[in-house]
Structure formats: C-alpha cells, structure tokens
N, C-alpha and C positions, 0 to 999 in steps of 0.2 A: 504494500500500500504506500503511495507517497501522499503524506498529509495535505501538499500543498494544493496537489490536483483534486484527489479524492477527498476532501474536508472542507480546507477552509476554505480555497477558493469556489465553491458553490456556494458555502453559505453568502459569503461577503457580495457574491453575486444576485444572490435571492436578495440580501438587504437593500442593495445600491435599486431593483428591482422594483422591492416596494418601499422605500420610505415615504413617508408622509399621509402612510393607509390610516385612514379614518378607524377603522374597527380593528378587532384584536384580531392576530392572525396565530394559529396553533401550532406549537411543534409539528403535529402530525402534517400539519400543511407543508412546513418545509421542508420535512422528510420525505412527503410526496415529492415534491419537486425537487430536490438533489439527489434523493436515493439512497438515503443512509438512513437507519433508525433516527426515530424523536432524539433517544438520549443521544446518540453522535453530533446529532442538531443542537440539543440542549450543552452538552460539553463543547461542541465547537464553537458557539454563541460565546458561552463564557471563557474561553481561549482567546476569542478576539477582541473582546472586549476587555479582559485582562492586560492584554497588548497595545489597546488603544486602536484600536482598527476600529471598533463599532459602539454605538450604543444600542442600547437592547435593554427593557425591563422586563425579564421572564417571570411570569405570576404561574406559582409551582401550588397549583391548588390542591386541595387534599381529596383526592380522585385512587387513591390506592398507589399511589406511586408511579403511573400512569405520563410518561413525558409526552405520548402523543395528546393528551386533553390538556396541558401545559398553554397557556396564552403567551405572546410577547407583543407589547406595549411600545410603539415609537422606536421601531429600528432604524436607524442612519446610520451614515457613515461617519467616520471622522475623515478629517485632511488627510492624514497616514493612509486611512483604510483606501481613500480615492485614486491615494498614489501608490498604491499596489495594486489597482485594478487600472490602472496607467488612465484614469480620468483626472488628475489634477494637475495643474500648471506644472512644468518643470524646467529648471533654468536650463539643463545642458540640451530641451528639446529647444528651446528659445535659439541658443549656441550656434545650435546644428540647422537651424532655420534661416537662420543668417550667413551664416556661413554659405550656406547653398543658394541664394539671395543673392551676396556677392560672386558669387561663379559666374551665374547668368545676368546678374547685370552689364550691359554695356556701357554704359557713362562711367568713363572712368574716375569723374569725381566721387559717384553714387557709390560706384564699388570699393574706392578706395576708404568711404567713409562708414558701409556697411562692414569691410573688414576691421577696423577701427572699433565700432560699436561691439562686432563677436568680439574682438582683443580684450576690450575692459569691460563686457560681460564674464569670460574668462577669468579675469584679474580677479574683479570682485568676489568669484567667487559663486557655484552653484547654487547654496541654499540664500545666497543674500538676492538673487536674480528672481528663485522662486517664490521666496517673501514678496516682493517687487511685485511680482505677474500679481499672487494671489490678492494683495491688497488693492490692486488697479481693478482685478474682476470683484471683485466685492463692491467696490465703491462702485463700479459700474451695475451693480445689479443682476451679475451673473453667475455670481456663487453666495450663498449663507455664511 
C-alpha cells in the first residue's frame, strides 16, 4: 500500500471536492467515494488534519462504534493541504512562468526585463514569492 496514493491523497481530494457543503456528510460517504473503510477515512481525516492539511470536525456519535454513521462538519482545506494537491500559488511555478515568458518574448527590452524579474524572484526566494502570489489573490478575491 503506498499511503500517499491509497489514503490521503483521496481523502484530501474528497475534501478540496466538497468544502463549503451545507449538510453533514458521513464517513461512510467518503469511504464510498475513495474506497477504503469509514475508519481509514476516519484515521486518514485525523492524519491530515494532524499535519495541517485539513480541517474537518468528525462528530463520532454513539452508534456502536460504527465510523460509517460518523458525520464530518466543515471540511477545507488548508494552504499546505492546496499545495499538495498542486492548487495553490507557488513561487518556483511563478519562476518557471517567467522564465518561459522570457524565451519567447521578442523585445529584447521585455525579455531582458522578464529575465531580471525571474532573477530577483529567484533571489528572494520561493516561499517569500509565494507569500506574495497568495496575498495578491486574497486581496483580489480569489482565495479565502
């Protein structure tokens, strides 16, 4: 079994899937939909959300012990969780955008100032680029 493919990346998948579901949605739901028992659901939940990948409120009612009758409450992602499912801003895809930008640009002032721009995206540094992105799409209204 590799946990990454068979575990968490379903669940984290199902999450990014429904967030923002108005109603409770039940372990057994998600174990329909990934293919692993409730409790691999129920234990994968709290693995991610241990790690900061996910939020998730699991209401573990007293049903026999029963993970599939299990509710979960307001599943999201976090920032972490987005950028392991490669949806959230990331400085070295910025890098690499530019870079390739400057290849095909012809104006050689353009290009010479798009290489310039990757240079001291570079410089600064990946996580300061993606700080950058993520706060620009925020204030734009395109990320929470």
């Amino acid at each position: 079994m590799n946990l990454w493919l068979d575990r968490s990346l379903p669940v984290l998948q199902w999450v990014r899937d429904h967030e923002g579901i108005k109603t409770l949605a039940s372990l057994g739901d998600i174990a329909a939909a990934t293919g692993m028992s409730a409790d691999d659901a129920d234990a994968e939940l709290e693995r991610l959300a241990g790690d900061g990948l996910v939020v998730a409120e699991v209401h573990r009612t007293l049903n026999g012990g029963n993970a599939a009758g299990w509710f979960v409450a307001g599943p999201r992602l976090t920032g972490q969780g987005a950028r392991a499912l490669g949806d959230w801003p990331d400085g070295n895809k910025l890098i690499t955008v530019l870079e390739r930008m400057a290849e095909e640009e012809v104006d050689s002032t353009k290009k010479t100032g798009l290489r310039r721009l990757a240079d001291a995206a570079r410089d600064v540094g990946q996580s300061v680029i993606s700080e950058m992105l993520v706060a620009y799409l925020k204030a734009q209204g395109h990320l929470p």
